[in-house]
C-alpha positions as CSV (number, residue, x, y, z in Angstrom):
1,X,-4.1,14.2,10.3
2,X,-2.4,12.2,7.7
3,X,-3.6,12.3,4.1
4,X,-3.2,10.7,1.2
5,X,-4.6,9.3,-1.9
6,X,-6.0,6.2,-3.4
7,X,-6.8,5.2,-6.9
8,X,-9.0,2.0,-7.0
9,X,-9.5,-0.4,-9.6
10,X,-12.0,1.3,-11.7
11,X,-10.3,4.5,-11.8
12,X,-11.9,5.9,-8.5
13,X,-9.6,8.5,-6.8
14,X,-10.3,9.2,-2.9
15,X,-8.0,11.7,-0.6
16,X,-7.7,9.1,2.9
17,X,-7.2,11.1,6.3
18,X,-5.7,9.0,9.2
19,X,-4.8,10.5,12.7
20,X,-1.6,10.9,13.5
21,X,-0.5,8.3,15.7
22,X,-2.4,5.2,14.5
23,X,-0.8,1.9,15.0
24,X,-2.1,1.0,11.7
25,X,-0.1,-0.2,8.6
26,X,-1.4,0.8,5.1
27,X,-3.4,-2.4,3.9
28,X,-5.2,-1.9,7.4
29,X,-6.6,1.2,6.6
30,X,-7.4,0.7,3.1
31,X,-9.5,-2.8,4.3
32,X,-11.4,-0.5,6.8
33,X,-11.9,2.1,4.4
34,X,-13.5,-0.3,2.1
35,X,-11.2,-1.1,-1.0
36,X,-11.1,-4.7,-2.3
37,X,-7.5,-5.5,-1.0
38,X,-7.4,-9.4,-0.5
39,X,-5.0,-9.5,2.3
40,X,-4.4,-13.7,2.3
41,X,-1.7,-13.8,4.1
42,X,-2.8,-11.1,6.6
43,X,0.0,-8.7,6.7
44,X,3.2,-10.9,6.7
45,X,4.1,-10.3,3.3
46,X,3.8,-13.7,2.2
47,X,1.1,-13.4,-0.7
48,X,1.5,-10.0,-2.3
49,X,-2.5,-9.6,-2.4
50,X,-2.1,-6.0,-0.7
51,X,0.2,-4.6,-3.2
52,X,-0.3,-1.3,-4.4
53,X,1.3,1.1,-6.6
54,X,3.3,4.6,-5.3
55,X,2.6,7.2,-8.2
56,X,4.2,9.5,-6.0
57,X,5.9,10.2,-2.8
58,X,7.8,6.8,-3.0
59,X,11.2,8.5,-2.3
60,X,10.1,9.5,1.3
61,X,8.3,5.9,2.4
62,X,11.3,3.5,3.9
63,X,12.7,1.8,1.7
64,X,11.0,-2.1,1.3
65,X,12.7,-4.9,3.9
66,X,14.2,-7.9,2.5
67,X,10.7,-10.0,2.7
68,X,8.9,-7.6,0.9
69,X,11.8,-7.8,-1.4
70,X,11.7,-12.1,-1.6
71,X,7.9,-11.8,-2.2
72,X,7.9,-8.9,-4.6
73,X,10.2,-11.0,-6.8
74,X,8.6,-13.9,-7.6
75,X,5.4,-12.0,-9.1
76,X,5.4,-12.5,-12.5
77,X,5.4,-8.6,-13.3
78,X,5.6,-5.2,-11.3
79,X,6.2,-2.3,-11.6
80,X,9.7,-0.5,-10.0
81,X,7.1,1.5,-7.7
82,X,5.0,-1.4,-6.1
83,X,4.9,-2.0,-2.4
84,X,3.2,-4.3,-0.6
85,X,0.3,-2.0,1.5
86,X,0.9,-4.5,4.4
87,X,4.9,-3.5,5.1
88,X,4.0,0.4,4.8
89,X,3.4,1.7,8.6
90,X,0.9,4.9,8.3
91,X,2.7,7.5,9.5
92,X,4.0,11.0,8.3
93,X,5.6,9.5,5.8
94,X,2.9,8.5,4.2
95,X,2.1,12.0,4.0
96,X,0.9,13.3,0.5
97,X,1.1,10.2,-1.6
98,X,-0.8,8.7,-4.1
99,X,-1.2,4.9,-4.6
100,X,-2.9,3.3,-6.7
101,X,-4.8,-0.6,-6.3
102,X,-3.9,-2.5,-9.5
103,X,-5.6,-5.4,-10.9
104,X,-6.2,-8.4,-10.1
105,X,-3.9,-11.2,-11.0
């Protein structure tokens, strides 16, 4: 199993377990676990809706590809440690971190 963690938007922290193996990627999981994640786009980091933040364990996720770069930089403000849920595959590496669902735009 796979687990990390989740903050939601009112503060809510929740430890997620995932089998290893899934063929899932992050905002996936978090939509079928029940969290709020808007998703527009669908996973093809065009809309940034899935964004979440990595409190910790950032340093072993891949590092973002150059479209989650070109859509992370036209939000009006982030923080150095958001990803986009949708371009983060679960896998081991996912392993121990925490993320956290900020606000709504």
């Amino acid at each position: 199993m796979i687990t990390f963690n989740v903050k939601d938007r009112d503060g809510k922290q929740t430890a997620i377990e995932v089998p290893e193996g899934i063929s899932l990627n992050l905002m996936e999981v978090l939509k079928g676990s029940g969290y709020d994640i808007l998703a527009t786009c669908g996973g093809m980091a065009l809309c940034a809706t899935c964004r979440v933040q990595v409190k910790t364990g950032a340093e072993q996720l891949p590092p973002p590809g150059d479209a989650e770069l070109d859509i992370l930089d036209t939000l009006p403000s982030i923080e150095d440690n958001t990803r986009l849920s949708c371009q983060l595959r679960v896998n081991e590496s996912l392993e121990g971190c925490h993320f956290t669902i900020p606000p709504e735009d």
